[in-house]
DRENTORTI-679295 format. One line per 4 residues: number of its first residue (from 1); their letters; for each residue x, y, z of C-alpha. Coordinates in steps of 0.02 Angstrom, whole numbers, plus 50000, padded with zeros to 5 digits. Layout:
<nodes>
NUM> A> X Y Z | ... $
</nodes>
This chain:
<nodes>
1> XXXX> 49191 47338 48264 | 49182 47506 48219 | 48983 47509 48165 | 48975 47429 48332 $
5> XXXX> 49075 47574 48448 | 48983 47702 48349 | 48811 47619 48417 | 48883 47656 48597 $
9> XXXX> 48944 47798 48573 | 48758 47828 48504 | 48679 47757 48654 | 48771 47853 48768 $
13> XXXX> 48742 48027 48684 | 48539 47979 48682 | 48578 47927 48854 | 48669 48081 48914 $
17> XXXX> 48540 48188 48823 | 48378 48096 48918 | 48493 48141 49087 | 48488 48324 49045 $
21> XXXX> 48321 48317 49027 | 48265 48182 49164 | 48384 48239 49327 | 48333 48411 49337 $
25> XXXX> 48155 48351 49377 | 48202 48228 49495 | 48293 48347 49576 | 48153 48473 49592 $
29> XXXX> 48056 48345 49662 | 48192 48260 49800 | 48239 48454 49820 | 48042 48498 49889 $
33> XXXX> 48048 48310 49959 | 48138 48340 50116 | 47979 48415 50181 | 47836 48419 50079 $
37> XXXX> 47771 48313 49913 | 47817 48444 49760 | 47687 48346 49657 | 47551 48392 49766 $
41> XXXX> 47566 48542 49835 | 47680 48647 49735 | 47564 48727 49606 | 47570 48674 49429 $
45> XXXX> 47638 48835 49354 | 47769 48834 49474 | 47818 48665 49456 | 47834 48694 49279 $
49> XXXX> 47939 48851 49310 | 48050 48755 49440 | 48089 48636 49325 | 48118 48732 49187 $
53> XXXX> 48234 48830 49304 | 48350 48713 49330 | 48348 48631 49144 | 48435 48796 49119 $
57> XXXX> 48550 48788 49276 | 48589 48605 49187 | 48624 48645 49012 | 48750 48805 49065 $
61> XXXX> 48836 48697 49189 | 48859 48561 49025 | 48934 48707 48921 | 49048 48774 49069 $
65> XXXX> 49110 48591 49116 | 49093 48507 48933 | 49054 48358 49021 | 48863 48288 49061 $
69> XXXX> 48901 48193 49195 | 48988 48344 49290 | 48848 48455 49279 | 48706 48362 49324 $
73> XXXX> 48819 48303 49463 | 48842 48476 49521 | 48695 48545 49512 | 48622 48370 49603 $
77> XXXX> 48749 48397 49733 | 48729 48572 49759 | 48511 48565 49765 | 48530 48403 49891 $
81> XXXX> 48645 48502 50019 | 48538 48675 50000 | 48357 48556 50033 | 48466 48491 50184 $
85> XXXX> 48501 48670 50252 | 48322 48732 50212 | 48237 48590 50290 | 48365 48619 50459 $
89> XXXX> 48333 48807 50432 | 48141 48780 50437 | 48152 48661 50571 | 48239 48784 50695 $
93> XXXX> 48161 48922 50669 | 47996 48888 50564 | 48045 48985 50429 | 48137 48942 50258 $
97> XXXX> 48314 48992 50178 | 48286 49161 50105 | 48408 49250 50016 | 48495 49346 50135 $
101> XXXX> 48518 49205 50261 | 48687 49211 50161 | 48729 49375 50268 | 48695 49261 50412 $
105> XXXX> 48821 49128 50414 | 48914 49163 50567 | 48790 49177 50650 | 48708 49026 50620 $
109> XXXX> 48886 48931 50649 | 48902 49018 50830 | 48744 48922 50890 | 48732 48787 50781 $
113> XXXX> 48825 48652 50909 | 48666 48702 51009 | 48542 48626 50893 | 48515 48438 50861 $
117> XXXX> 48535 48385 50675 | 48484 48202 50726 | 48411 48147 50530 | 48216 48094 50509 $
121> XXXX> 48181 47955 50408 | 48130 48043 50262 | 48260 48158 50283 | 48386 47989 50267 $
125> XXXX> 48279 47920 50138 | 48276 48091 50007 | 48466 48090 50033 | 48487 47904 49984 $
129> XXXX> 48379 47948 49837 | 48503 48102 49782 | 48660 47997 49816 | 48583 47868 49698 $
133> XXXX> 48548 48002 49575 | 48739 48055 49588 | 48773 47873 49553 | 48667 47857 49395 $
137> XXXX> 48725 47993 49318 | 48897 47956 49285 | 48839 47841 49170 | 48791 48014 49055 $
141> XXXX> 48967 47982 48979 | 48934 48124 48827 | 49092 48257 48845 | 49100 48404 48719 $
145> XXXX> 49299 48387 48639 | 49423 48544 48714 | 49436 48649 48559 | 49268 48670 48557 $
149> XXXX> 49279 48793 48716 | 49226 48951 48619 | 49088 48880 48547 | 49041 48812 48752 $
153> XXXX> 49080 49001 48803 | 48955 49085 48663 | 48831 48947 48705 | 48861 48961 48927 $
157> XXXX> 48829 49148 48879 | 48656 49142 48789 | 48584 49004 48898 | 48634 49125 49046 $
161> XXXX> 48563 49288 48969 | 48407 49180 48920 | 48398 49128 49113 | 48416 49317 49172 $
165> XXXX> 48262 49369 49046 | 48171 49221 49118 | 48198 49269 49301 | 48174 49426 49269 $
169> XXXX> 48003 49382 49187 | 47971 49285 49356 | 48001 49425 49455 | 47834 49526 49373 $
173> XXXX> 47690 49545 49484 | 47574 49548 49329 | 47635 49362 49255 | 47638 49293 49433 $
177> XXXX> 47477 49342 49454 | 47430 49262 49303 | 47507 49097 49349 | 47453 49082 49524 $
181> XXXX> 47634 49122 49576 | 47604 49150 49773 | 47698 49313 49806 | 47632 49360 49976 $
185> XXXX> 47794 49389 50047 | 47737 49411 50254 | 47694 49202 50238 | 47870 49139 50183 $
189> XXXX> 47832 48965 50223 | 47656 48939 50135 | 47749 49042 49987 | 47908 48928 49970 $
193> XXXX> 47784 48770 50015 | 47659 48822 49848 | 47799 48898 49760 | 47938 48782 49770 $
197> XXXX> 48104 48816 49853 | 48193 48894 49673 | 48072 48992 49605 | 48021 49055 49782 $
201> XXXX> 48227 49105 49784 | 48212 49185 49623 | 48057 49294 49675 | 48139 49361 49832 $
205> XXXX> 48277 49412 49736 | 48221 49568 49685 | 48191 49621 49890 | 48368 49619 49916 $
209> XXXX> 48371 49781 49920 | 48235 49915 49969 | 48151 50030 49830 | 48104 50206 49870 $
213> XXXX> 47919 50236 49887 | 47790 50287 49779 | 47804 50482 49772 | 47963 50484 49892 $
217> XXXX> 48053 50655 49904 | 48183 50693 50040 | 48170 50858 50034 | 47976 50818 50100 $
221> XXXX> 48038 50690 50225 | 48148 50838 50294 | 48014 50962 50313 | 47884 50810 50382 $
225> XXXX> 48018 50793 50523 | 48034 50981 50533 | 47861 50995 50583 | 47864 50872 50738 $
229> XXXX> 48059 50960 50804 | 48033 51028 50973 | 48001 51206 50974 | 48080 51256 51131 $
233> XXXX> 48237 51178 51191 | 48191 51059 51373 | 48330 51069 51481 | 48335 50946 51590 $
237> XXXX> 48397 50944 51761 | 48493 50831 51867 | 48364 50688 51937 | 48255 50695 51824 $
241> XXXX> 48322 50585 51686 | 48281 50411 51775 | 48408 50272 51735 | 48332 50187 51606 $
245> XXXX> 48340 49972 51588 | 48294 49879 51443 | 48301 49691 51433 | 48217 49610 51268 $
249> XXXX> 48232 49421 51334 | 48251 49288 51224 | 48121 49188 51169 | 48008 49250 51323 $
253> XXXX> 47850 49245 51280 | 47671 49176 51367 | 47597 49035 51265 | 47419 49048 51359 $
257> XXXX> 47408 49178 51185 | 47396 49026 51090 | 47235 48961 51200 | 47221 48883 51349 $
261> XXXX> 47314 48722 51449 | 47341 48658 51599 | 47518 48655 51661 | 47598 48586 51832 $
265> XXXX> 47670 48765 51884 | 47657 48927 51806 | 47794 48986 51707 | 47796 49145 51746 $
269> XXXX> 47729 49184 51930 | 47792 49346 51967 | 47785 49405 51797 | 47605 49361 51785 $
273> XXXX> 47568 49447 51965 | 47647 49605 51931 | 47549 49632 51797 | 47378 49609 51902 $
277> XXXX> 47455 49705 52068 | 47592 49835 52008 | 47513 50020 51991 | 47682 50112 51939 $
281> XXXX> 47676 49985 51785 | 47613 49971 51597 | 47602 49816 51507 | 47511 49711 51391 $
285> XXXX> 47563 49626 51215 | 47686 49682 51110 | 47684 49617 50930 | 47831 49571 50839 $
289> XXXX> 47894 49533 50644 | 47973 49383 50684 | 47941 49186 50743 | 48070 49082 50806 $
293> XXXX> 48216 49168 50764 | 48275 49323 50684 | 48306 49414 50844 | 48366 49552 50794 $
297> XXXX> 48223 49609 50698 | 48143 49647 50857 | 48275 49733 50892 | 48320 49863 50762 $
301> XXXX> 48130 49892 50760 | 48143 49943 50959 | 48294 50039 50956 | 48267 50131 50794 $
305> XXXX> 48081 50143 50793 | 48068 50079 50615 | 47979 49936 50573 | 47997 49768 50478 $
309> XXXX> 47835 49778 50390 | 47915 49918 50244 | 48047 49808 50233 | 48093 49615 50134 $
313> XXXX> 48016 49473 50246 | 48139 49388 50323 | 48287 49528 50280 | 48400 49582 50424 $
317> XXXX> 48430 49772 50429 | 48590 49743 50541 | 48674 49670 50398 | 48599 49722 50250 $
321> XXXX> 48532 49913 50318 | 48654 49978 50452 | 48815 50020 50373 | 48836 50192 50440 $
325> XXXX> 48798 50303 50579 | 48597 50300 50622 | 48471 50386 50710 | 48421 50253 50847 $
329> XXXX> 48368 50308 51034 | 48551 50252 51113 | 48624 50377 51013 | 48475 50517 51056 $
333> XXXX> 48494 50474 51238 | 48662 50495 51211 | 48641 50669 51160 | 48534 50692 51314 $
337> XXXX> 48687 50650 51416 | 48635 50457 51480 | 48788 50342 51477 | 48734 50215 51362 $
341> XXXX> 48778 50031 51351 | 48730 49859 51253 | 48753 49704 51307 | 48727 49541 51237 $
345> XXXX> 48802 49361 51340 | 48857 49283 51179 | 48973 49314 51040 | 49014 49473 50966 $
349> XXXX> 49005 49453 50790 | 48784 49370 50817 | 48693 49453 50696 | 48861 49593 50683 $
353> XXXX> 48833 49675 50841 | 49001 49719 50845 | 48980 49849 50711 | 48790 49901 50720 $
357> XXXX> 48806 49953 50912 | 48932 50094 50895 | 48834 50144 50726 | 48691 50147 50824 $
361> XXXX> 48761 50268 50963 | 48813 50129 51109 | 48976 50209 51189 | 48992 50045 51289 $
365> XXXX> 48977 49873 51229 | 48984 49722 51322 | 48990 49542 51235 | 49035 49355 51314 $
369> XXXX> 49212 49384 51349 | 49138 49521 51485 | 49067 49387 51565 | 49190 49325 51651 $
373> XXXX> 49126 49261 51839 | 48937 49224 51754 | 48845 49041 51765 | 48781 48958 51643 $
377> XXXX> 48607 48856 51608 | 48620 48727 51459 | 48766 48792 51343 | 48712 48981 51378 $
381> XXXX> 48731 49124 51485 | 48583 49129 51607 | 48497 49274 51643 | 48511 49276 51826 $
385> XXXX> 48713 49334 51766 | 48664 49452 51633 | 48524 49543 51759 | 48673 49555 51895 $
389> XXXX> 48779 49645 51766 | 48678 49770 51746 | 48669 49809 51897 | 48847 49805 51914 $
393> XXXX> 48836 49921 51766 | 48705 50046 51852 | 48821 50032 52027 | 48961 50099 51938 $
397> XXXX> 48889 50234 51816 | 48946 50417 51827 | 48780 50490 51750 | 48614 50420 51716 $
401> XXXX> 48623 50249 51608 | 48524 50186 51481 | 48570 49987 51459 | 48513 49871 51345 $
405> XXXX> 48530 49694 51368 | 48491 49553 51245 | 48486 49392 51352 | 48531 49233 51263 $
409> XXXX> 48468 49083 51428 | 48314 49022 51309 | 48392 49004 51151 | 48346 48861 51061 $
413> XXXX> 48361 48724 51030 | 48257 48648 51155 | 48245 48458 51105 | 48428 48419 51201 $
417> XXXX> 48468 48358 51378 | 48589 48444 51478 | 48656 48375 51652 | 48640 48558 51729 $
421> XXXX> 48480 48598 51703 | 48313 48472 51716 | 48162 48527 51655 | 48013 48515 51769 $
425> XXXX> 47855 48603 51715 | 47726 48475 51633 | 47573 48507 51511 | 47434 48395 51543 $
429> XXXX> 47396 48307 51384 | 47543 48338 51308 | 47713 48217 51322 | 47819 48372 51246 $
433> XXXX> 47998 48376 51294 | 48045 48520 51210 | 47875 48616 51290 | 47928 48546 51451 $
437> XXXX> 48115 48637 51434 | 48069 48788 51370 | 47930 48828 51507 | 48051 48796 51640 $
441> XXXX> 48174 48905 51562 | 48055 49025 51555 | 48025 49016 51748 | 48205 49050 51779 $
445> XXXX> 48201 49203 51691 | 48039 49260 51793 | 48135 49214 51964 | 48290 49316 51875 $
449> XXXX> 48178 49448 51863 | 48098 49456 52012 | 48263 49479 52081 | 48303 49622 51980 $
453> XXXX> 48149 49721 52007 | 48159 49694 52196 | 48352 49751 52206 | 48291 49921 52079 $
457> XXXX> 48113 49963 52178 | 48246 49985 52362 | 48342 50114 52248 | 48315 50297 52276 $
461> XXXX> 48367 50348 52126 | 48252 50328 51980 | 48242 50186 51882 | 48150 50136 51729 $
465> XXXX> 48133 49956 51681 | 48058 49882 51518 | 48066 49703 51476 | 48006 49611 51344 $
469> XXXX> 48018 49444 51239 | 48082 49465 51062 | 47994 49324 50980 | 47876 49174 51034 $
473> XXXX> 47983 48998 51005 | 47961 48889 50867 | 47832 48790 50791 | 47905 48644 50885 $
477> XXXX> 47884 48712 51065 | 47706 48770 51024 | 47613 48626 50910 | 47556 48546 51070 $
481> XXXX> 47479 48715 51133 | 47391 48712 50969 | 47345 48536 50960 | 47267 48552 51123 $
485> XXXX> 47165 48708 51071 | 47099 48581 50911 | 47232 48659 50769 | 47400 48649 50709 $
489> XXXX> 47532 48777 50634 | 47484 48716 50462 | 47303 48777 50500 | 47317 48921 50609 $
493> XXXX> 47175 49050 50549 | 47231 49222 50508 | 47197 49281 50693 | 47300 49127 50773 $
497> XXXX> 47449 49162 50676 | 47446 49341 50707 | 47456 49286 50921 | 47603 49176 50857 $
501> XXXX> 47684 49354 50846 | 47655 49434 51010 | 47738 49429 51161 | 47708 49521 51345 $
505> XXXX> 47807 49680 51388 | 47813 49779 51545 | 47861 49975 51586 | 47904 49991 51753 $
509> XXXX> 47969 50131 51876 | 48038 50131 52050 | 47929 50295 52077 | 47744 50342 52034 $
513> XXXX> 47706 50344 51874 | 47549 50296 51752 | 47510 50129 51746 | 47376 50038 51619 $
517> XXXX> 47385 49913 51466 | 47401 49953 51311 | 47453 49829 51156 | 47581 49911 51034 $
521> XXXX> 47718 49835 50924 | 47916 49855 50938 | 47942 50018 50836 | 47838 50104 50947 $
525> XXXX> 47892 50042 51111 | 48039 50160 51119 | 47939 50300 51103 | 47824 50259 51266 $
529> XXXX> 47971 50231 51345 | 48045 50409 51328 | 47879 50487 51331 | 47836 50404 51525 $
533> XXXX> 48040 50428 51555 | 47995 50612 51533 | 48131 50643 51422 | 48093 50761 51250 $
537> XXXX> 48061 50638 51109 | 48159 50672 50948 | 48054 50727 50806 | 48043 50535 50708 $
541> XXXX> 47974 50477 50886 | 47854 50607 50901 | 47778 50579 50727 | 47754 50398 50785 $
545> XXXX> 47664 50415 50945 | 47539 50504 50839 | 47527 50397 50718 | 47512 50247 50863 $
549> XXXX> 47317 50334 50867 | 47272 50304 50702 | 47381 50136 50695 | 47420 50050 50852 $
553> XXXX> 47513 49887 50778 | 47626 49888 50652 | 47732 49743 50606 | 47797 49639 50483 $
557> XXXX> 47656 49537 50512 | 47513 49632 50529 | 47461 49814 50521 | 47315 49847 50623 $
561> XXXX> 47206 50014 50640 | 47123 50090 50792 | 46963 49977 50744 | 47085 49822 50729 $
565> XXXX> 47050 49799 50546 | 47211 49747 50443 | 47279 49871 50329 | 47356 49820 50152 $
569> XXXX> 47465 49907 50059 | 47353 49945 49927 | 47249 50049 50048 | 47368 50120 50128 $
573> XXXX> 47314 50292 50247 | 47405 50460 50232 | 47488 50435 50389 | 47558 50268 50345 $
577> XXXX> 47628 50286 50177 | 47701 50467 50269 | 47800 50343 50377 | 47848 50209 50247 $
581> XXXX> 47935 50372 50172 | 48009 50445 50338 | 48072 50272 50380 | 48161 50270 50212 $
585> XXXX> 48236 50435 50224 | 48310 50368 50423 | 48395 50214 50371 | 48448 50268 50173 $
589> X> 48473 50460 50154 $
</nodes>
């Protein structure tokens, strides 16, 4: 009897040591299986690296629980919810969990009831897989006995330190290099997709926070800035500082960017006549760091004339930068003596508005709860309400008002039916719903508009609008633009994906004023707008409208030159690696 309990007991040690082995590669692979086949297109090296990743995340767990069976349980459970999230993540907003989505989670809970997390059947069949995973291995029976904890510590403790030398080892440009490790952080999704979704984690790691650049010195940034300060104080007089609207609309954007197609109205009428007709009015594309989400990326780069493209791809600066007072233009135009005001139709706390606005110099902000008489389209706010409260806003001002409103009527998701709101706009070719909703929201927004402008161009006092999309929608809304034009988001060429990131602005004044197109990029936008306002620019703004000659676009996705070649930062000009270091001296020292 005993020779016989001893050979189970034997059996279920082998069989316990096989799981520790086995389970974390079937997890890699049901992990990457929620949306692509690891096998195939995960590299080799990174497979390898993946795997060997979570053998360690395995073997720590055994030592911390002394049990097999609880820790490849939790580290199953815990990879087959984060795949879940990363494959909703991507699907909303065509971009994978990164890092500091973690800052993010109230934000994503505020809007999530908005989204539809109806399962695929791959996404139901990877799940089924996992929960039979969970099953099998609780027959790894193997449990290290209680007094052996110190001996579990000692061993938890090396297998951890041996993980931190091996991440750390993952994180060197030289050995990923080497291995084929994809580290071209501005394509997060072709990155995580080669890379796998653990070792692309462990390689963003490091751009969690921002290192100073090569050859920084603050004392240097000072004296750049020094050089561009106004020599002679501008005094302004009453009636010449124009009331001064900003609207960055969400998701606004013209698809005919994408290529051509044939739809049953035009989206945008007005919008697309006051761009041919309009003299007192400049416009053209803006581009943008972000797709599909990440709002407000666009922006921080708008209102503090920084960019994205010195910063992590896919970090948030309002909740990983701005933790103090910072030099943005509501706080300059403050100085100037405009009333200033933010607004924003949803929640408070989205992307921590709450705190950033007063840090960034808003004396007045206005959130949902100030909404109080406004109607809605879908679940949201629609922008017919948010234009009419700025004008309330401007009706009521004591001094000249600079308000900025972030609208929230096109929000994804788009895929849902709603019994207040029908979408009507067809593409021919195409049976999209989602394509269908968001170009009639979009045509809302232009009739919302066109209301605006015509109640600000019968006021005699001047007035300054700029309005702008802050991202393009996702992937979802704009494969059958692409199919049509003969590719798909998986195959855009370098110059299709870079028209995935631009969207349509417009400057315009009640009163003459210079008119023209002109494609720029958010950080710069502010600057124009001062400059044609009239108003002094501080000395940051006024290094940037020189460098916009030498630079025109700068982004997180592309930097462009004069000639429209892409610059790298390998090659970086004077002039650019002058601003990488200006822009870290604004938002860090």
């Amino acid at each position: 009897m005993d020779s016989e309990v001893k050979q189970i007991l034997k059996w279920e040690k082998a069989l316990s040591y096989a799981g520790l082995i086995l389970c974390p590669i079937v997890n890699f692979y049901l992990l990457e299986g929620y949306t692509h086949n690891g096998f195939t297109e995960v590299r080799h090296w990174s497979q390898f690296f993946n795997i060997l990743l979570l053998e360690l995340f395995a073997w720590i767990l055994f030592f911390v629980f002394r049990s097999v069976a609880a820790a490849l349980r939790t580290e199953t459970g815990v990879l087959m919810v984060f795949g879940l999230i990363n494959y909703y993540v991507y699907t909303f907003r065509s971009l994978p969990l990164v890092p500091w989505d973690l800052l993010s989670l109230k934000t994503a809970v505020s809007v999530a009831d908005n989204y539809d997390f109806t399962p695929t059947a791959r996404i139901v069949m990877v799940a089924l897989l996992f929960v039979l995973l969970l099953f099998l291995e609780g027959f790894c029976k193997l449990k290290l006995e209680k007094s052996k904890w110190k001996g579990c510590l000692i061993g938890a403790c090396i297998l951890l330190a041996l993980t931190c030398t091996f991440t750390n080892i993952l994180q060197k440009e030289d050995f990923q290099n080497r291995h084929r490790m994809y580290n071209k952080l501005f394509t997060p999704v072709f990155m995580w997709q080669v890379n796998g979704l653990v070792l692309t984690w462990v390689m963003d790691m490091p751009f969690l926070t921002v290192d100073k650049p090569s050859g920084y010195n603050s004392r240097e940034a000072q004296e750049l800035l020094a050089q561009y300060e106004n020599e002679s104080e501008i005094v302004l007089k009453e009636g010449e500082m124009p009331n001064i609207i900003v609207v960055m609309d969400e998701a606004f954007s013209d698809l005919s960017v994408l290529g051509g197609f044939s739809a049953s109205e035009d989206a945008m009428p007005y919008f697309h006549e006051m761009q041919k007709t309009e003299k007192n009015l400049l416009t053209g594309y803006l581009n943008v760091s972000v797709c599909g989400g990440n709002t407000a990326n666009t922006e921080f780069e708008f209102l503090t004339g920084n960019t994205m493209a010195f910063l992590p791809q896919g970090s948030i600066p309002y909740q990983q930068y701005v933790k103090e007072e910072t030099d943005a233009v509501p706080r300059y135009l403050k100085s100037l003596g405009y009333e200033t005001y933010g607004i924003h139709p949803y929640h408070a706390g989205g992307w921590d508005r709450d705190k950033v606005y007063p840090l960034l110099g808003f004396e007045n902000s206005l959130f949902l709860p100030d909404f109080t008489r406004a109607s809605y389209l879908r679940k949201y706010v629609d922008d017919a309400s948010c234009f009419n409260k700025i004008i309330d806003i401007y009706e009521n001002r004591q001094a000249p008002a600079f308000i900025f409103a972030v609208t929230m009527q096109n929000h994804g998701s788009y895929s849902e039916s709603y019994e207040n709101f029908t979408p009507h706009i067809s593409v021919e070719g195409k049976n999209s719903f989602s394509l269908s909703m968001y170009l009639s929201l979009v045509q809302k927004t232009d009739q919302a508009f066109r209301d605006m402008i015509e109640y600000f161009s019968l006021e005699k006092d001047p007035v300054m609008v700029v309005f702008f999309g802050d991202h393009q929608p996702s992937d979802t809304v704009a494969e059958p633009i692409l199919e049509l034009n003969g590719t798909t988001y998986k195959t855009l060429s370098q110059d299709m994906r870079d028209k995935r990131y631009q969207v349509p602005y417009v400057i315009w004044t009640n009163y003459e004023s210079e008119g023209g197109k002109m494609d720029t990029s958010a950080n710069y936008l502010a600057g124009e707008m001062m400059r044609r306002a009239g108003l002094p620019l501080p000395a940051y703004h006024s290094f940037l409208q020189e460098l916009k000659e030498e630079y025109p676009v700068i982004s997180g996705q592309r930097i462009a030159d004069s000639k429209g070649e892409r610059a790298e930062k390998k090659n970086f000009g004077e002039k650019l690696k002058q601003y990488q270091k200006l822009q870290y001296y604004e938002m860090f020292e």
